[in-house]
MOPAC internal coordinates of N, CA, C and O (Angstrom, degrees):
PM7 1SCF
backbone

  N    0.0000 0     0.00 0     0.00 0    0    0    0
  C    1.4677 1     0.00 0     0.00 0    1    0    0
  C    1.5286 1   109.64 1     0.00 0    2    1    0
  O    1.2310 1   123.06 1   133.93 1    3    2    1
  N    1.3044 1   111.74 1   -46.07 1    3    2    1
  C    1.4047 1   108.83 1   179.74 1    5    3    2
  C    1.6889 1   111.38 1   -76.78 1    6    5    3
  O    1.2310 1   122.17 1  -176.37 1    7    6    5
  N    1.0238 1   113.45 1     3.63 1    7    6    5
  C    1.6023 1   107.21 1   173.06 1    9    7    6
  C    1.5365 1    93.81 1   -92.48 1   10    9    7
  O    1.2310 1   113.36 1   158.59 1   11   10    9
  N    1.4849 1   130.16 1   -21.41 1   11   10    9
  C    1.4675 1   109.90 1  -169.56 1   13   11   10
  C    1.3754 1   107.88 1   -97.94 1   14   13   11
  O    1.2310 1   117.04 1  -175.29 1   15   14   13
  N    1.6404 1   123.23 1     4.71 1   15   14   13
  C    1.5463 1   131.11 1  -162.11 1   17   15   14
  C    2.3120 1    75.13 1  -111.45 1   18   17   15
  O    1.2310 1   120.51 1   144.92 1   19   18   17
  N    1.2967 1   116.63 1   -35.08 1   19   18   17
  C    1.7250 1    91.50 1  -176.51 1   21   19   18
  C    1.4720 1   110.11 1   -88.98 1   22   21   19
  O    1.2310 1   115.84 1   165.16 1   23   22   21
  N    1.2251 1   125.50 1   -14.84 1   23   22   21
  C    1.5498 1   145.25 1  -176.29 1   25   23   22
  C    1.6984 1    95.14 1   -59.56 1   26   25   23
  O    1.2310 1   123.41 1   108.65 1   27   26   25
  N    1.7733 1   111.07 1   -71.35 1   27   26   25
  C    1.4978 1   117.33 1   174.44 1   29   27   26
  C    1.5029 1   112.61 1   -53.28 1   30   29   27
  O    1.2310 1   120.75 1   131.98 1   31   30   29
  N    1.1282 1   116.18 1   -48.02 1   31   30   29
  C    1.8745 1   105.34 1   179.33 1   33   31   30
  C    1.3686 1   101.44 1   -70.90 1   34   33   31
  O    1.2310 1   128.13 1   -12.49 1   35   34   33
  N    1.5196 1   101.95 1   167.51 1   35   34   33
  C    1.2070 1   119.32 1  -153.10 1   37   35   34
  C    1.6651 1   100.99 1  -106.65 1   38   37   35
  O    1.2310 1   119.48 1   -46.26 1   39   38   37
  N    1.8105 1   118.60 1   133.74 1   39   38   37
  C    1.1624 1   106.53 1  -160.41 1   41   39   38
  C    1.8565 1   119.82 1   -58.99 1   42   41   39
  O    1.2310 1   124.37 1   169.34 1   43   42   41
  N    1.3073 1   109.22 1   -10.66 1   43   42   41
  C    1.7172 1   114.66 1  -177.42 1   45   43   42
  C    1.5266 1    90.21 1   -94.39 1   46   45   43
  O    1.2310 1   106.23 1  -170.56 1   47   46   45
  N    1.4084 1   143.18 1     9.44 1   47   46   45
  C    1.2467 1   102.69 1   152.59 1   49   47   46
  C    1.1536 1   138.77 1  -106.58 1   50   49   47
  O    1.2310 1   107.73 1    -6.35 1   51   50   49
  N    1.2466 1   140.49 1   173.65 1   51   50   49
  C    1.5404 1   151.67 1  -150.96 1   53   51   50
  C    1.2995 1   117.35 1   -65.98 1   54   53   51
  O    1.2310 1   113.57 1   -42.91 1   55   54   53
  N    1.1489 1   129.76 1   137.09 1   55   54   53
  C    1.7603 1   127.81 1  -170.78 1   57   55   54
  C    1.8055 1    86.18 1   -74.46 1   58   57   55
  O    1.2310 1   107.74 1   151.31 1   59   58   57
  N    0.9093 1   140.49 1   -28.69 1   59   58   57
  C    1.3330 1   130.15 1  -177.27 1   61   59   58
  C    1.6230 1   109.16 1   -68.69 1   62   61   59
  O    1.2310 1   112.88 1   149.49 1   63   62   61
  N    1.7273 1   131.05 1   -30.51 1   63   62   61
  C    0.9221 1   138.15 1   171.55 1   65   63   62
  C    1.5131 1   118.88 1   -85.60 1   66   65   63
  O    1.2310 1   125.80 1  -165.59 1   67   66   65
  N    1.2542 1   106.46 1    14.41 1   67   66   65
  C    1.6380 1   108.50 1  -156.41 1   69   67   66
  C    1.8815 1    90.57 1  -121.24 1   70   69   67
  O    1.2310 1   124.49 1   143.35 1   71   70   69
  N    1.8667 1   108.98 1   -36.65 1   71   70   69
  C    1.0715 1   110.86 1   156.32 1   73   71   70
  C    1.1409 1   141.49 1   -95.08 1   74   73   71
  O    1.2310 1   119.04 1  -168.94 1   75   74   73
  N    1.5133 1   119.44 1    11.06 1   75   74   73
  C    1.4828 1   134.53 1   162.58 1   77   75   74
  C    1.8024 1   103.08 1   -81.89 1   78   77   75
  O    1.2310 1   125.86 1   136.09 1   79   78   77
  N    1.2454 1   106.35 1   -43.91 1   79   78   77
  C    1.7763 1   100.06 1  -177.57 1   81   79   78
  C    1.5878 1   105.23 1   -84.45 1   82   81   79
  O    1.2310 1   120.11 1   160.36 1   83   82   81
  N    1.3481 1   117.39 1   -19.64 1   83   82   81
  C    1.3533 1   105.67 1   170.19 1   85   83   82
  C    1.8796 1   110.55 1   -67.50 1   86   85   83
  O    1.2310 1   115.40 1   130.81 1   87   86   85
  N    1.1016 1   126.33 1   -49.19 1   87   86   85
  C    1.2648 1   140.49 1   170.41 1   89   87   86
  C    1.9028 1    94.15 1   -38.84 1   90   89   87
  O    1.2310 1   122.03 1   108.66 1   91   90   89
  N    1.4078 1   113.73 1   -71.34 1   91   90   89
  C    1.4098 1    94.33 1  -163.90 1   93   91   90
  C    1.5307 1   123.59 1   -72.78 1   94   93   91
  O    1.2310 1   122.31 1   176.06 1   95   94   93
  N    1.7225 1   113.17 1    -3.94 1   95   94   93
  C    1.1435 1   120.98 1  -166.10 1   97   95   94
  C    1.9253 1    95.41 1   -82.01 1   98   97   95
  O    1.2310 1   126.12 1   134.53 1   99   98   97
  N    0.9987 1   105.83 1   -45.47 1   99   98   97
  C    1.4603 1   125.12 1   155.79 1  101   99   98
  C    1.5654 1   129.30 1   -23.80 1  102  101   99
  O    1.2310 1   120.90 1   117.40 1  103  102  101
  N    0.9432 1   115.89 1   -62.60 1  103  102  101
  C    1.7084 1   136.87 1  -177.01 1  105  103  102
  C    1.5426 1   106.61 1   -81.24 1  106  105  103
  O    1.2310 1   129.10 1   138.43 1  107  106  105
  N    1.5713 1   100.08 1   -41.57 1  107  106  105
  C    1.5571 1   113.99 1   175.35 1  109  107  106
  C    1.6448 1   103.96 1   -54.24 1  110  109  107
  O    1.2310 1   120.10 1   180.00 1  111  110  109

């Protein structure tokens, strides 16, 4: 799962943004 939540973010963005959308991809 978390390879398909860093796959969708974009490689320049922030491990802090990578675990905020992992969190909502999550709950979602």
């Amino acid at each position: 799962a978390l390879k398909l939540v860093i796959s969708e973010c974009k490689p320049k963005a922030k491990i802090v943004d990578i675990c905020e959308k992992g969190d909502a991809f999550i709950r979602e």
